[in-house]
C-alpha positions in Angstrom: 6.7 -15.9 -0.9 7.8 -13.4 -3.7 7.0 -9.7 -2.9 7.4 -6.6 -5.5 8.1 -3.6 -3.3 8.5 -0.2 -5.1 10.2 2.6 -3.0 9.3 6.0 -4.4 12.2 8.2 -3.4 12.0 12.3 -3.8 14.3 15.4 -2.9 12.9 17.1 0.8 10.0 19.5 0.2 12.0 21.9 1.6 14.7 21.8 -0.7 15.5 23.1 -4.2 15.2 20.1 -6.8 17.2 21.6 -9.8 16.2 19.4 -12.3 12.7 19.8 -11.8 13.3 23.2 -12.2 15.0 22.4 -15.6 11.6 20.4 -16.8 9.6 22.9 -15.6 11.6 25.8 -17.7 11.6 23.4 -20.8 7.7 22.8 -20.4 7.5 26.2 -20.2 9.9 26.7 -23.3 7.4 24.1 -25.4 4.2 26.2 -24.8 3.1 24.0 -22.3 1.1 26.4 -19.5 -0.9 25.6 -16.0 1.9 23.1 -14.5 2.9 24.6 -11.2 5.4 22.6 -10.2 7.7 19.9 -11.2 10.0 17.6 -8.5 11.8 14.6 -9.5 12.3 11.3 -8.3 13.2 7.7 -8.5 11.0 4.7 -8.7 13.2 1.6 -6.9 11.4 -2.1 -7.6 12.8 -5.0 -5.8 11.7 -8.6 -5.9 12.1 -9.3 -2.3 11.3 -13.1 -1.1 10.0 -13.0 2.4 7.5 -15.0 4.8 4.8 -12.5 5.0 4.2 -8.7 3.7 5.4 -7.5 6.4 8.9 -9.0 6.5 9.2 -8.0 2.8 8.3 -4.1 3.8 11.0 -4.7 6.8 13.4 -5.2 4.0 12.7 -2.9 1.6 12.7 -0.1 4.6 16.6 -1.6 5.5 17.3 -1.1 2.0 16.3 2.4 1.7 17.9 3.3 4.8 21.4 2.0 3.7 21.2 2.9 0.0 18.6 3.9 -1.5 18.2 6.9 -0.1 20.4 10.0 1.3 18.3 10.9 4.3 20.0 14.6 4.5 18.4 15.2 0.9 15.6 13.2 0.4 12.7 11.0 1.8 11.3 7.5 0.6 8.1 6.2 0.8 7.2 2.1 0.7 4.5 0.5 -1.6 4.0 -3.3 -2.0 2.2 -5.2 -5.0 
């Protein structure tokens, strides 16, 4: 079976996110008032072809570990279609 797995990746809470800062200034630049806050991400989709859901997740949460993501600086999060 084809899966599409989407693996939201985003800087640590913890840490600064610079360009979200940079958005956040140029909203604020544009007139635009009342957002608080602005981190930014990446949206990864892979077409993953697995026996069940669950193999497919399996995968996409090897893939994140080993590349997608820099665990020091950031944290991931798994969605399936």
């Amino acid at each position: 079976m084809n899966f599409t797995v989407h693996v939201h990746v985003m800087p640590l809470k913890d840490l600064l996110d610079p360009q979200g800062k940079a958005v956040l200034g140029g909203l604020s630049n544009l007139g635009v008032s009342g957002v608080q806050d602005v981190r930014i991400g990446k949206k990864i989709t892979l077409q993953i072809e697995a026996a069940d859901k669950e193999s497919a997740i399996s995968m996409a949460d090897v893939c994140a570990k080993k590349l997608l993501c820099n665990a020091v600086m950031e944290y991931y999060e798994i969605h399936i279609d």
